[in-house]
C-alpha positions as CSV (number, residue, x, y, z in Angstrom):
1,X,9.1,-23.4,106.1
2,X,11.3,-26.7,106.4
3,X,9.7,-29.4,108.3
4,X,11.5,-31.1,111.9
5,X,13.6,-33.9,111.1
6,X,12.8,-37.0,112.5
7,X,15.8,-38.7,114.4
8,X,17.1,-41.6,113.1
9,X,15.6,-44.3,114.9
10,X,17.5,-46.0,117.2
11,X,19.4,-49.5,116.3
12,X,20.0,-51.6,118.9
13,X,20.4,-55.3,118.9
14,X,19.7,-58.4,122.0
15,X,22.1,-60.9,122.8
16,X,23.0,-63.1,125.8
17,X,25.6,-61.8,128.1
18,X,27.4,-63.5,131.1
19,X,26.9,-62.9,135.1
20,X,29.7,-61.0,134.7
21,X,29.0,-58.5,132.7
22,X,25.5,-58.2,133.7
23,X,26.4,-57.7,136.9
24,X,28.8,-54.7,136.2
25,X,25.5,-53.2,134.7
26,X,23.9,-53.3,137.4
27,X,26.4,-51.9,139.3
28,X,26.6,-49.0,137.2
29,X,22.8,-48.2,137.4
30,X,20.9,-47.0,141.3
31,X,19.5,-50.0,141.5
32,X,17.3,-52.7,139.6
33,X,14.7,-54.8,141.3
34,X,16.3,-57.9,142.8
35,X,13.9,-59.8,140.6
36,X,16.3,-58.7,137.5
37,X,20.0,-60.5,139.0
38,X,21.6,-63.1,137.8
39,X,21.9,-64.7,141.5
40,X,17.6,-64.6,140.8
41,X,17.8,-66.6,137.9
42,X,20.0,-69.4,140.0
43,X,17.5,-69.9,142.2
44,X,14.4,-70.4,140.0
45,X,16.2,-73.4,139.0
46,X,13.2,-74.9,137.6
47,X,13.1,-72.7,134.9
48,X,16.1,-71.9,131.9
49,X,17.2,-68.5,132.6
50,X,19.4,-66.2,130.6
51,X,20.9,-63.3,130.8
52,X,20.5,-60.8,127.9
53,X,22.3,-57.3,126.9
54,X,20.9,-54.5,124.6
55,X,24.1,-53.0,122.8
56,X,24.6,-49.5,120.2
57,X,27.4,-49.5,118.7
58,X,28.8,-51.7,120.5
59,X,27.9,-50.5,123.7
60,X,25.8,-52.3,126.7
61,X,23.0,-50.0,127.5
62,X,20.6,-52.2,128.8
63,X,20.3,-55.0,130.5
64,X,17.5,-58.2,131.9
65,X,16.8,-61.4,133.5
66,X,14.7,-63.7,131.5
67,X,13.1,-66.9,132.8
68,X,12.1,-69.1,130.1
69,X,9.2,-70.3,132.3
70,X,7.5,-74.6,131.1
71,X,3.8,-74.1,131.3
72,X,1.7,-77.5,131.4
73,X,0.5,-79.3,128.4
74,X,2.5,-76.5,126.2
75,X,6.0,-77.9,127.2
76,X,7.7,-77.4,123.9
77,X,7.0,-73.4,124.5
78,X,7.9,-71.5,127.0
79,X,6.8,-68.4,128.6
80,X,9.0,-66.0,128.6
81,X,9.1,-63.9,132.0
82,X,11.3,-60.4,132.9
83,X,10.0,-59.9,136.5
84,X,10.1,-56.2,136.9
85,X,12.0,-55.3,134.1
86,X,13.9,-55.3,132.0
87,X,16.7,-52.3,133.0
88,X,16.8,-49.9,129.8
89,X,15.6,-46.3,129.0
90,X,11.9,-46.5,129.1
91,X,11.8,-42.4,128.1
92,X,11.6,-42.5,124.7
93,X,10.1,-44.7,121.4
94,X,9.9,-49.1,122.5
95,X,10.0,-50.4,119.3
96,X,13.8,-50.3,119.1
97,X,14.1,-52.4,122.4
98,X,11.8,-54.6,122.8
99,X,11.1,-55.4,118.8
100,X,14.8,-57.3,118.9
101,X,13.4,-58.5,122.4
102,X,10.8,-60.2,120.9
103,X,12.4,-61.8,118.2
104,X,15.1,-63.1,120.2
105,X,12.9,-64.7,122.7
106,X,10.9,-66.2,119.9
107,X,13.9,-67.9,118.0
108,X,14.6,-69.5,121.6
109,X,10.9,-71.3,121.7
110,X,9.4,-68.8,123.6
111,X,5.5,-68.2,122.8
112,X,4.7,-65.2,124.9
113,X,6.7,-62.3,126.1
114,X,6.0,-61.2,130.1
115,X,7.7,-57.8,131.6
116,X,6.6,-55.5,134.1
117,X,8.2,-51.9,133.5
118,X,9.7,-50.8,136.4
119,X,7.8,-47.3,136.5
120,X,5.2,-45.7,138.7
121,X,1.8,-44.5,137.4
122,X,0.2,-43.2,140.8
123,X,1.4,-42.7,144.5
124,X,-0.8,-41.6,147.3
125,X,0.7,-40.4,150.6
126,X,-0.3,-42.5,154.1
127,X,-2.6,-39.8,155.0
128,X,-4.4,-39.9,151.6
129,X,-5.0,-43.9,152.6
130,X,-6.1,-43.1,155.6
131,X,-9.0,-40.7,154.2
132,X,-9.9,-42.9,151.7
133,X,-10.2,-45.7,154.4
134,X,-12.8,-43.7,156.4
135,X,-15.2,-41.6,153.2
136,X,-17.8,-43.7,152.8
137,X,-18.1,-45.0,149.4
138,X,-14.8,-45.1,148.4
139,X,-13.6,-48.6,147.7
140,X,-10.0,-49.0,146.0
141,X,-7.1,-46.5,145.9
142,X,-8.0,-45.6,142.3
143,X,-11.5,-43.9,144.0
144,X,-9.3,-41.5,145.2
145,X,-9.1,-38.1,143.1
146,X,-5.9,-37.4,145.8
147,X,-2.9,-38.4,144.0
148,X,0.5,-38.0,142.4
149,X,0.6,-39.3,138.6
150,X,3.7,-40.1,136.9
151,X,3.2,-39.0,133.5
152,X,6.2,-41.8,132.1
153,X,4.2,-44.3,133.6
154,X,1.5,-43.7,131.8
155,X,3.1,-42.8,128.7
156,X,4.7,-46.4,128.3
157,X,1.1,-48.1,129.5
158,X,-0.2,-46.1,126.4
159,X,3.1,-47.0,124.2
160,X,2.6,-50.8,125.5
161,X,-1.3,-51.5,124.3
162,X,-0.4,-49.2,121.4
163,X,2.3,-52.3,120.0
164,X,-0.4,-54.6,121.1
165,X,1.3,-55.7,124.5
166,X,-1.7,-57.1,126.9
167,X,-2.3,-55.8,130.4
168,X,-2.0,-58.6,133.2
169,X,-2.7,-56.8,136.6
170,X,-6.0,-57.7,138.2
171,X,-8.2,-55.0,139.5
172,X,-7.1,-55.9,142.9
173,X,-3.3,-55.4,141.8
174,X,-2.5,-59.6,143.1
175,X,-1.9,-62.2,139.9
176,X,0.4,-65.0,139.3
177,X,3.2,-62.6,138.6
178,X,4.3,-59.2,140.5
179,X,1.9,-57.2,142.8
180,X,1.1,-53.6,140.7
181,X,0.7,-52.1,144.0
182,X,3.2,-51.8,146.6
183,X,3.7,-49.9,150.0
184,X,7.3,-47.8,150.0
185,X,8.9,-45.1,152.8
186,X,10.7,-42.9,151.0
187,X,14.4,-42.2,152.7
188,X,16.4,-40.1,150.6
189,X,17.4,-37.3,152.6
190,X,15.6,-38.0,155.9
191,X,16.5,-38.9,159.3
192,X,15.9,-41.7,162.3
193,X,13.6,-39.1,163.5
194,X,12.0,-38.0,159.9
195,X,10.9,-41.4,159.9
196,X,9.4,-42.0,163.5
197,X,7.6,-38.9,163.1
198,X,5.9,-39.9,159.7
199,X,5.0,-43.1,161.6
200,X,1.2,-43.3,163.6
201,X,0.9,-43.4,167.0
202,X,0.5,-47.3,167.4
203,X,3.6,-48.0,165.1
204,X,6.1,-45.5,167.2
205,X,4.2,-47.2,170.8
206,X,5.1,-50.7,169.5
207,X,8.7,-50.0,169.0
208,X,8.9,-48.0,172.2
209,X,7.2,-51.3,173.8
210,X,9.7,-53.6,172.5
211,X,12.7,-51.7,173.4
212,X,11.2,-51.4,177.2
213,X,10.4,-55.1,176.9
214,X,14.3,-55.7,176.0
215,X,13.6,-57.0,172.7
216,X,16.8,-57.5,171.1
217,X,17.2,-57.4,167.5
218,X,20.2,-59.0,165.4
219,X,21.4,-59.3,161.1
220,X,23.3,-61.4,159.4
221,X,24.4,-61.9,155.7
222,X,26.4,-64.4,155.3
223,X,26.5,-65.7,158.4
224,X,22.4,-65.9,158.7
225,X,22.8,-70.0,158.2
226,X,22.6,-70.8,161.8
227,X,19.5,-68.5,162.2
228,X,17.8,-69.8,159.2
229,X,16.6,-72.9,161.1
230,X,15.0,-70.6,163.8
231,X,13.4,-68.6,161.4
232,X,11.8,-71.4,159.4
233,X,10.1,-72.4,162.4
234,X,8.3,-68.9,163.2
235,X,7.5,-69.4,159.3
236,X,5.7,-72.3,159.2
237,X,4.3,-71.1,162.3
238,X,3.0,-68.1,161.0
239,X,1.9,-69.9,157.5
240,X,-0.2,-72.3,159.4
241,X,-1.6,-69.3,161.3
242,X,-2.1,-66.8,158.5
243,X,-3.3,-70.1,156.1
244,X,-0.7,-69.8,153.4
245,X,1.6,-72.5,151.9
246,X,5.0,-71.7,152.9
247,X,7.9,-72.5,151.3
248,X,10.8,-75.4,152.4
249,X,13.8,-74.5,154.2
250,X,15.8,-75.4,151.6
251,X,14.6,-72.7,149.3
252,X,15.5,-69.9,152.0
253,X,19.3,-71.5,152.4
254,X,19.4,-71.6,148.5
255,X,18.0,-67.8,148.3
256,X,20.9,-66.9,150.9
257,X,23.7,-69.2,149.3
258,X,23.0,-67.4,146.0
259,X,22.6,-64.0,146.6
260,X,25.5,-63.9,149.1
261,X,27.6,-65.1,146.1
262,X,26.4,-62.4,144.3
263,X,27.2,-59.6,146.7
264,X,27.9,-59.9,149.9
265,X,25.6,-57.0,151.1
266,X,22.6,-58.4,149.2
267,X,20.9,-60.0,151.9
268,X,20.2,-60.4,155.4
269,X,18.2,-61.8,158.4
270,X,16.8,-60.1,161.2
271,X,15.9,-62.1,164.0
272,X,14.0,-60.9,167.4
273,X,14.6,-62.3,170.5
274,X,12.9,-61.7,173.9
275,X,15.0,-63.5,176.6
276,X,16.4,-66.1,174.3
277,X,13.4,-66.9,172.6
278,X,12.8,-66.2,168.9
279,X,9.7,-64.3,168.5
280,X,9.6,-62.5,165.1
281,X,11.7,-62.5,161.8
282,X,12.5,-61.2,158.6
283,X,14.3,-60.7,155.6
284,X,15.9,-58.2,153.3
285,X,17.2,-57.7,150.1
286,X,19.0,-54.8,148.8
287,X,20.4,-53.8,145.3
288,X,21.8,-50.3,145.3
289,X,19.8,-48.0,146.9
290,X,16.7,-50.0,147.1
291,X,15.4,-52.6,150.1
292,X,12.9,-54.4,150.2
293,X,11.2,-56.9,152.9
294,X,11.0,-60.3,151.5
295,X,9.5,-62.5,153.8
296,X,8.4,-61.9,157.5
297,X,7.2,-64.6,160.3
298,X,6.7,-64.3,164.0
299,X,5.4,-66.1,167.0
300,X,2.0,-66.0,168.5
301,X,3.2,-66.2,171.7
302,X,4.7,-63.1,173.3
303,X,3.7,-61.0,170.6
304,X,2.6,-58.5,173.1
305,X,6.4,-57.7,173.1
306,X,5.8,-56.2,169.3
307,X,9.2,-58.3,167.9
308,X,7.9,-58.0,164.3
309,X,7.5,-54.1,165.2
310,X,11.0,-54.0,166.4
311,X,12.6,-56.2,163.0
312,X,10.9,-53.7,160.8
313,X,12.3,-50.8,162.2
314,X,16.0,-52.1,162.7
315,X,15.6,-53.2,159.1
316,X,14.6,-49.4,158.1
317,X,17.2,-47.9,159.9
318,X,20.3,-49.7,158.3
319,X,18.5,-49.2,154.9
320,X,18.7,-45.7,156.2
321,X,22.6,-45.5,157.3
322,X,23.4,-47.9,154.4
323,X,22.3,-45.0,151.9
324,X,19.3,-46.5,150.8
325,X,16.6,-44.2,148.8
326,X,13.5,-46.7,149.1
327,X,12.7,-48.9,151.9
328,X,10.0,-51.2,150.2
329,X,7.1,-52.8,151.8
330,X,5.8,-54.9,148.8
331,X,2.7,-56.1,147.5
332,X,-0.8,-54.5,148.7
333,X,-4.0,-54.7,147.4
334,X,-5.7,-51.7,146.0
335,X,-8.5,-52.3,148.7
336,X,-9.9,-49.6,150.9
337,X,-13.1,-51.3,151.7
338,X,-13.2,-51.9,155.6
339,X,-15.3,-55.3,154.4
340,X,-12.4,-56.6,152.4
341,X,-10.4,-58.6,155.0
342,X,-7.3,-57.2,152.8
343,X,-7.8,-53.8,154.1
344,X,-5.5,-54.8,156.8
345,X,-2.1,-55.5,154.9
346,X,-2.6,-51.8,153.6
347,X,-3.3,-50.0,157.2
348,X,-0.5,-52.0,158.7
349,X,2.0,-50.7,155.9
350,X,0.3,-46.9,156.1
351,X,1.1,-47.2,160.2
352,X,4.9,-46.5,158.8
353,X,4.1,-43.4,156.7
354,X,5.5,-43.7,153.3
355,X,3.2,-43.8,150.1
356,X,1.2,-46.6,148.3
357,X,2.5,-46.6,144.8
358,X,0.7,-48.3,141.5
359,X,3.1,-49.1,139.2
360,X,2.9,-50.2,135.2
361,X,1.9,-53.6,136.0
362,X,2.5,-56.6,133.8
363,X,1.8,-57.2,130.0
364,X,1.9,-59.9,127.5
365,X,3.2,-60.1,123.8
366,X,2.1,-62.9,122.4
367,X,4.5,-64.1,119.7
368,X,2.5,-66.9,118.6
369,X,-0.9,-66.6,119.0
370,X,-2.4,-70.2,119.0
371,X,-0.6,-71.4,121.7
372,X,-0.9,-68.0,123.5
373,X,-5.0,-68.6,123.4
374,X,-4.3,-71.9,124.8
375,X,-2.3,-71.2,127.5
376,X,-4.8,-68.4,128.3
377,X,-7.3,-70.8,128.6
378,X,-5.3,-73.0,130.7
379,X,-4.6,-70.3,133.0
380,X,-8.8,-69.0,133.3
381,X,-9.2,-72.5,134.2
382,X,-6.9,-73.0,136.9
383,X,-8.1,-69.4,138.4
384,X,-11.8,-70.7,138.6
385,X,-10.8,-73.5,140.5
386,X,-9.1,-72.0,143.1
């Protein structure tokens, strides 16, 4: 009998590319996390960011955004981050892309490689949540023997600890980097009234409320400047409220600046008014056929007029006419424990339908291994003593 060939293995090598040519990557692909532009990169300008290209024979095949991140007391190294990412085929053997990855990265000071694989290991529908919420005993989605596996997901989890790549997701899916866990409505396929029927009762009252209330609901791109200011203020507003540390205005007119330069359908602003007065805002990004809600504020006063109920659900329906596949919700915890005060960010998001998804999660290559430990340690520190 003659044994199966191997194929030969794959030879690929890394090397910086420009905007340009990243972009018309992207471009080419559905979409790519927003976290993975160049126009991203711009605006973390306190950290060295590069572009980089994965080319066969001569070819560009794949494609990612790397922040070359300072950490203190280890400024001669960096921490190499690829925020969800990078693009490139994740279906088959990793050695050949991320082996030329890692030595790249290293020759340009880097200590430590950081990626988060853009692939789903688990998703659980809103009324599997919504069980899990009310059985007694169960505590995180991951109780739950209800769910849909991905079975690349958990093939290049395997392939990852197999190279010796280190898992960074906490057990509540929330770290310094990415959230693992995310809330998405699926929209590929599905109509304005698809959607409002896959949404609870409360959801589909609130945005009948603001309508009768004559909540009125505008976007802008490129014009959003002049609303920026307004939104700012609900913000900080709802920063001090919710007791988070919000971030300056001049971050959210660089964000818009940058990705507007990028592509002009990139990002917008909703703002909700009720008789003039701003009482809820948000914002979205989009790359290809994937959304995503950024950031979100609204006022305590007049919230009885459900704005932030009527900016989500304008938001979701231009995803919708603007072809998009995903509209995503973002980070959630993996919390179904009605004494976790986090319980509430996921039966908000389940009040829209859609699925809580778990994806890869981060890991870690160290490439050198001294001042990997130490920056470890630095980092357990600064966690206890939050």
């Amino acid at each position: 009998m003659t044994s199966p060939q191997r194929e030969p293995a794959r030879r690929l090598t890394v090397v910086p590319i420009t905007t340009t040519e990243h972009l018309a990557f992207i471009r080419a692909r559905t979409s790519v996390s927003f976290l993975q532009t160049p126009a991203w990169g711009r605006l973390k300008s306190e950290w060295r960011s590069e572009s980089l290209g994965w080319y066969e024979n001569g070819r560009l095949v794949g494609a990612g955004l790397v922040l070359h991140r300072p950490v203190p007391r280890l400024q001669r190294w960096t921490l190499a981050y690829l925020a969800q990412g990078p693009a490139i085929e994740w279906n088959g053997a990793l050695g050949p892309w991320l082996d030329p990855l890692a030595a790249h990265l290293k020759a340009r000071g880097a200590f430590a490689v950081r990626l988060g694989p853009p692939l789903r290991t688990d998703t659980w529908s809103a009324q599997e949540v919504k069980e899990g919420i009310a059985a007694p005993g169960v505590k995180r989605l991951t109780d739950l023997s209800a769910r849909r596996k991905d079975p690349l997901g958990t093939t290049v989890s395997d392939r990852l600890a197999a190279a010796g790549w280190l898992p960074q997701s906490p057990a509540d899916g929330f770290g310094a980097g990415q959230p693992q866990y995310t809330y998405e409505i699926p929209l590929a396929g599905r109509s304005e009234a698809d959607l409002l029927r896959g949404m609870n009762q409360l959801w589909r009252r609130n945005i009948k409320k603001a309508a009768r209330e004559g909540v009125e609901v505008t976007s802008a791109g490129a014009a959003a400047a002049r609303d920026l200011a307004a939104f700012h203020e609900l913000y900080l507003h709802t920063a001090e409220r919710d007791r988070f540390t919000p971030r300056p205005l001049d971050y959210f007119t660089a964000m818009f600046a940058e990705l507007n330069a990028e592509d002009p359908e990139r990002i917008r602003l909703y703002m909700a008014r009720h008789r003039g007065d701003p009482v809820a805002g948000a914002i979205l990004v989009r790359v290809g056929t994937h959304a995503w809600y950024t950031y979100g504020a609204s006022s305590t006063v007049k919230r009885e007029v459900r704005g932030s109920n009527a900016c989500q659900w304008a938001m979701i329906r231009e995803a919708l006419a603007g072809g998009c596949e995903v509209y995503d919700l973002r980070g959630i915890t993996s919390t179904l424990d009605t004494d976790d005060p986090q319980v509430g960010l996921i039966q908000f998001k389940t009040g829209t339908g859609g699925q809580a998804v778990r994806y890869v999660g981060e890991w870690d290559l160290p490439l050198r291994p001294a001042v990997y430990r130490a920056f470890d340690l630095v980092m357990r520190r600064r966690s206890r003593g939050r």
